[in-house]
N, C-alpha and C positions, 0 to 999 in steps of 0.2 A: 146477215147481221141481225141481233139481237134487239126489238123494240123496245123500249123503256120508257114511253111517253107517247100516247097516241089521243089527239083530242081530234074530236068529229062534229063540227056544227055547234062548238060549247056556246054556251050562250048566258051571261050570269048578271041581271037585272038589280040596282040597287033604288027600291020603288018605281018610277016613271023615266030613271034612268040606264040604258044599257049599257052595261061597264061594258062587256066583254059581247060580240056580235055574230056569232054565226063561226065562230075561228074553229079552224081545223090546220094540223101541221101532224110532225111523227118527230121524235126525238130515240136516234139510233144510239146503244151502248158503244160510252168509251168515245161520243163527241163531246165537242165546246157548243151548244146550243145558244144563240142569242136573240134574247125577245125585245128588239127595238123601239120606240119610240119616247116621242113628247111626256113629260110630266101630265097624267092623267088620262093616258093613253090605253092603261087595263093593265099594266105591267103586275103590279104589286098585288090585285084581285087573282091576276094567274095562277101565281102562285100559291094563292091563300084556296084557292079552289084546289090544286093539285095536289095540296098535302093533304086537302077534306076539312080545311078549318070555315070554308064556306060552302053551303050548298050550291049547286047551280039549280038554272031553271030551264034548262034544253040541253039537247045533247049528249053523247055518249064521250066518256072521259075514262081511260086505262093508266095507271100509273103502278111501276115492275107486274103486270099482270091483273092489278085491283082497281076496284072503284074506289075512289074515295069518298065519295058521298056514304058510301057502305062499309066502307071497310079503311078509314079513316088509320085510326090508332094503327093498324098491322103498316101502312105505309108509312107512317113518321116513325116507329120502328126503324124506317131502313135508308131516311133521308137525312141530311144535315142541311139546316139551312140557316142561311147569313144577311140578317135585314141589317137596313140601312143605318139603322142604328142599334149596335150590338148589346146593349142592354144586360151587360156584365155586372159581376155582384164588388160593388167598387172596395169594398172593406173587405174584401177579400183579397188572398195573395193568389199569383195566375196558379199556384200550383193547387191550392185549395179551390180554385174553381173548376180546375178541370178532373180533382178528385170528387167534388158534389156532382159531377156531369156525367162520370164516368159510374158513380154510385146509382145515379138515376138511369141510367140507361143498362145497369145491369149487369157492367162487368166484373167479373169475377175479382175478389183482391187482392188472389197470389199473383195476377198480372195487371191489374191498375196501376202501378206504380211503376211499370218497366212501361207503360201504355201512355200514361201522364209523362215519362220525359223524354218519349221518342218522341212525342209532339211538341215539348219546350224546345227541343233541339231544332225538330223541322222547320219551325217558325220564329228560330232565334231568341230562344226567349230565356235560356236554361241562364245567366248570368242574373236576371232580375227575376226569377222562378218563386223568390221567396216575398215580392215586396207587394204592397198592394195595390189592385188594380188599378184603385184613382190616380194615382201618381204617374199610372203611364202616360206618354203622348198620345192623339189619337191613330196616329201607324201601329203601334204596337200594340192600340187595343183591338185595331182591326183583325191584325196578325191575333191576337189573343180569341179572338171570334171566331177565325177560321179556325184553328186549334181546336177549340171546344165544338165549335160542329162537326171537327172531322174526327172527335173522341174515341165516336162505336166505329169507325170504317167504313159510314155508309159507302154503300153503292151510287146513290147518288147525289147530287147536293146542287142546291140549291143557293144563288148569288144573287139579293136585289139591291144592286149597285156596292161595289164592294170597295171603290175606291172612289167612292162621293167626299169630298172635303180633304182630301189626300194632299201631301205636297207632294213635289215628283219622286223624290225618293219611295219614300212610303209606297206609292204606287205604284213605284216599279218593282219593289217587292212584293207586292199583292199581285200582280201581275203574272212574275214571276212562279210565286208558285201555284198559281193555277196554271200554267204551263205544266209545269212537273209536274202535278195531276194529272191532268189528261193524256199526256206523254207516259205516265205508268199505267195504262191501259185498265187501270182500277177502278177508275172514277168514271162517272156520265156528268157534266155538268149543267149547269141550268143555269144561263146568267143574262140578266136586266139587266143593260145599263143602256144611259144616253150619250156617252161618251165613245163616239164613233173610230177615232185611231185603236183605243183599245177594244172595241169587237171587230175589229178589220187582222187584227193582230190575233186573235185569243180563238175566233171562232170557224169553226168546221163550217158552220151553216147559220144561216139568219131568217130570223121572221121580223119583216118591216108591218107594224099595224100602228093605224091611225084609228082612234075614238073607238077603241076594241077590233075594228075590222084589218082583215088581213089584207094589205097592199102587195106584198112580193114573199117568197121565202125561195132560198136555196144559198151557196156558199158565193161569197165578196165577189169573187170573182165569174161567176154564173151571171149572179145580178148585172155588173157590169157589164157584161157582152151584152144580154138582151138590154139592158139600159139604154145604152150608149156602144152599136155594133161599127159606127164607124170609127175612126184612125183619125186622132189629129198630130200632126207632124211638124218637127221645128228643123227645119230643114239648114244649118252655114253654110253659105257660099263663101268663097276666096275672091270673089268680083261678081257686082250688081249684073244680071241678065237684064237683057232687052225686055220694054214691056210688052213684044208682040207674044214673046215665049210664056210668059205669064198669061198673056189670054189663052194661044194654045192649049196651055194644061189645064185652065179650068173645063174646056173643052172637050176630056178625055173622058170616055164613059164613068171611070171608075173614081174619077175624083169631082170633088163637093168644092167647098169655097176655098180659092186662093187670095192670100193677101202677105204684103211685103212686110217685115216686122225692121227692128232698128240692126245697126251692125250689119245691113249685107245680106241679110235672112230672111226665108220666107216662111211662111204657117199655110200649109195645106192639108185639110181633111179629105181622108178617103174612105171608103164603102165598105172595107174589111182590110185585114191584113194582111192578106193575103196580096192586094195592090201595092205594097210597099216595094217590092223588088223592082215591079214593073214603073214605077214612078220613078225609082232612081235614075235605073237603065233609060227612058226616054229622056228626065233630064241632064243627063250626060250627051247622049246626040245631038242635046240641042245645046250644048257649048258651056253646062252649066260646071262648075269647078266644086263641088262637093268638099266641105272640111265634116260636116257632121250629122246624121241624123236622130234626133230623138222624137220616140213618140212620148207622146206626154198620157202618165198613168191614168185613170178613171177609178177613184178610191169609192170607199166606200158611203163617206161623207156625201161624194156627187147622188152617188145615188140616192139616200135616204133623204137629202132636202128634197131632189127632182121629183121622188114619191110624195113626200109631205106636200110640195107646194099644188103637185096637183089635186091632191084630195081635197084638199082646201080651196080649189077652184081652179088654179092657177095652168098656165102650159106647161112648165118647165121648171 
């Protein structure tokens, strides 16, 4: 697979402050990359380094191939990117802004105009195409943003928080089509956000960093097993077991704590999942009447507080 983002030890100083700490990751062509954390976390300096609109002050940084500290201009050439506040020409109609966008980056103008409404289209936007920008809500100026970042085709693009101040609609449209992005195997994406159902949803892989350092990276569900490798379990009974069987099975090499919940039920954690068959099977010999088991998920949310709180001192 194709590298599109390789940073090594970046390190990007704002006077006696380190935004950005020592961070190294790899962003493979045609993922959803997510750069997590806290407001103030180095998010929004990453990306101002990656496109080369900031120097850094350590470190080696590749982006499709270039430096951007060097070779700045040739990369924003070939990115699109989406700040938090999209900063559209409001007296302007979408269709006039994504012709001055399409003017500035160069494309030719017997196909601007076939280019200009395959993107009103993509992002809904072809029925209000002519009205002016202020007048949208801000879903549709976001959708308006995306559009004009995704003007030239970049290869890659760039998301620092793209469904900040959204209502759920909206957001599920923004959502949405960054899905269909990455799903067209066209796109690499880059996306900051601190709203963790949607990078648990949207992204191939993640990087968790606190006060610019790198706390964890790999995909939701990677994290989670090293996270949190054991199994907790919500076990229905059809009738309360005896509490000696309850001591028993905490007794069992391969399980952690047992405790009775309401309704009949118990909550037992075990060591991997692979315990789960064998938990059953022993509590059935011992008289247990089984209606259900569930393990209970380990999102992505557990884990990015469980990192944050211990950076910050904390166990857990």
């Amino acid at each position: 697979m194709k590298t599109v983002i390789e940073s090594r030890h970046l390190v990007k100083n704002y006077g006696s402050l380190c935004a950005i700490d020592h961070l190294s990751f790899v962003v493979e062509e045609g993922e959803v990359f997510g750069l997590l954390g806290p407001n103030g976390a180095g998010k929004t300096t990453m990306i101002r380094v990656l496109n080369g609109i900031l120097p850094r002050e350590g470190g080696d940084v590749s982006v499709l191939g270039l430096d951007p500290q060097l070779q700045g201009d040739a990369i924003r050439q070939n990115t699109g990117v989406l700040t938090e506040a999209p900063a559209l020409y409001e007296r302007l109609s979408a269709r006039d802004n994504l012709r001055f966008t399409g003017r500035m980056w160069g494309i030719p103008e017997n196909e601007l105009d076939r280019r200009v409404d395959d993107s009103l289209a993509m992002f809904d936007l072809i029925d209000r195409a002519n009205d002016r920008v202020g007048g949208y809500s801000k879903g549709m100026k976001q959708r308006m943003a995306l559009a004009r970042a995704l003007i030239s085709r970049p290869p890659l693009l760039f998301l620092d928080e793209p469904t900040s101040g959204l209502d759920p609609e909206s957001s599920r449209q923004v959502n949405s089509l960054i899905e269909t992005l990455s799903q067209s195997g066209n796109h690499t994406v880059f996306l900051c956000t601190h709203l963790l159902h949607e990078a648990q949803r949207l992204c191939n892989r993640v990087a968790v960093i606190h006060q610019g350092r790198l706390l964890a990276l790999g995909s939701p569900a990677e994290l989670a097993r090293d996270l949190f490798p054991e199994v907790r379990l919500t076990i229905g009974l059809a009738r309360e077991l005896p509490a000696g069987v309850l001591v028993d099975a905490a007794r069992l090499d391969f399980v952690g704590e047992v405790s009775k919940g309401e309704n009949q039920s118990l909550f037992i954690q075990i060591r991997d999942q692979a315990g789960v068959p064998a938990l059953v099977a022993w509590l059935v010999e011992n008289g247990a009447q089984i209606c259900s088991v569930v393990a209970r998920e380990v999102t992505l949310e557990d884990v990015y507080f469980t990192l944050q709180n211990r950076a910050n001192g904390g166990e857990k």
